[in-house]
N, C-alpha and C positions, 0 to 999 in steps of 0.2 A: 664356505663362502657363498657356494649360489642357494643354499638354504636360508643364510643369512637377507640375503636377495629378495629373494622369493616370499618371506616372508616381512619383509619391508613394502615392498610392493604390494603385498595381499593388504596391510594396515592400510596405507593409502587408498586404494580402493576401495575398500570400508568407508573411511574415512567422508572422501571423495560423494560416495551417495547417501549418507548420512547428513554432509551440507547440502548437495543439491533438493534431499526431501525437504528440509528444514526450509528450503530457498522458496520453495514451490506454493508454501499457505503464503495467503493475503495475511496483509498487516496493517497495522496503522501506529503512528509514533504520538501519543497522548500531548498534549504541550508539557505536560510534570516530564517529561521524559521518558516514560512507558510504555512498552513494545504491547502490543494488544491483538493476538493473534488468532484467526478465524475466518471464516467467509465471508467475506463482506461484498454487500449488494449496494450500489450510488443510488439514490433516490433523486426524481425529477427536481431539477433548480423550482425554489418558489422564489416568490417576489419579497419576501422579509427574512426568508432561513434556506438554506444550502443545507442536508445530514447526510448519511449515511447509516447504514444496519449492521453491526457486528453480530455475527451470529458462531457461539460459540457448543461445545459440546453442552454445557449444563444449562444456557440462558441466552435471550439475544437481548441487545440493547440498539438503542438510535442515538448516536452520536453527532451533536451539531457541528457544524465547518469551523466555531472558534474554539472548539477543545481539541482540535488535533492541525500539527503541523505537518505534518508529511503520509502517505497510505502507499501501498505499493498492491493492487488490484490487477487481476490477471496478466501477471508481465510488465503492468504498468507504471508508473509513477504517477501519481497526483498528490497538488501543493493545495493548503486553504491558504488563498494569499483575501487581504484584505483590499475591496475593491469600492469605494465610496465608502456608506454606512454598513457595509454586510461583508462577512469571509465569504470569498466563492471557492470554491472546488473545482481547481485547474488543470488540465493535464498536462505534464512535463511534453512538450517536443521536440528540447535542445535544453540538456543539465547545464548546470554553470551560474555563474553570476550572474550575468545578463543573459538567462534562461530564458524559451521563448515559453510561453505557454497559450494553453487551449481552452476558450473560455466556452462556458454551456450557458445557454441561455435558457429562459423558461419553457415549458412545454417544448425542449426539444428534445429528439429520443437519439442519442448518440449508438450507432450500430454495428461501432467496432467491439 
C-alpha cells in the first residue's frame, strides 16, 4: 500500500511540473481559436495599429491587435479589446465581466 502511495504521488509530481512548464511560455489565443505559443515581445502603441511579435523556434511573425483576442505575456493577461476605430492591447487589472483594464498609450514605455 505505501508503494502504491508513493508512487501515486511520484505521478503527481511529474505531473504537477510538466503543467507548470507548459504554464510558464507566453501565448496568445488567435480569434480562429488557436493557442500560439512562443515569446512574445508588445511592440510600442502606434496611432493606426497596436501588434505584437511571436517569436517562435522556427520563424517569428507580427501579429495585429485584431487577430488575437486574449495573450498571456510574462505572468500577465492582456485583452485586444476594441477602442473607437482600432483593437488596443489592454492589460487585464481585475478579470471578470466588468474587467478593469490598462490602456497604453502611444510612445509610452510601460516598465513592468
Amino acid at each position: 500500500m505505501k508503494l502504491l502511495n508513493l508512487f501515486l504521488l511520484t505521478i503527481c509530481f511529474i505531473i504537477a511540473l510538466d503543467c507548470k512548464s507548459q504554464n510558464d511560455q507566453d501565448y496568445i489565443i488567435h480569434i480562429n481559436g488557436d493557442t500560439l505559443r512562443g515569446t512574445i515581445e508588445l511592440l510600442q502603441p502606434e496611432l493606426s495599429n497596436e501588434s505584437i511579435i511571436l517569436k517562435t523556434e522556427n520563424n517569428q511573425r507580427r501579429i495585429s491587435s485584431n487577430k488575437f483576442s486574449r495573450a498571456f505575456i510574462d505572468n500577465t493577461f492582456y485583452s485586444s479589446i476594441r477602442n473607437g476605430n482600432k483593437y488596443q492591447i489592454m492589460r487585464e487589472i481585475i478579470p471578470g465581466y466588468l474587467g478593469l483594464y490598462e490602456l497604453r498609450y502611444e510612445n509610452n514605455i510601460d516598465l513592468k
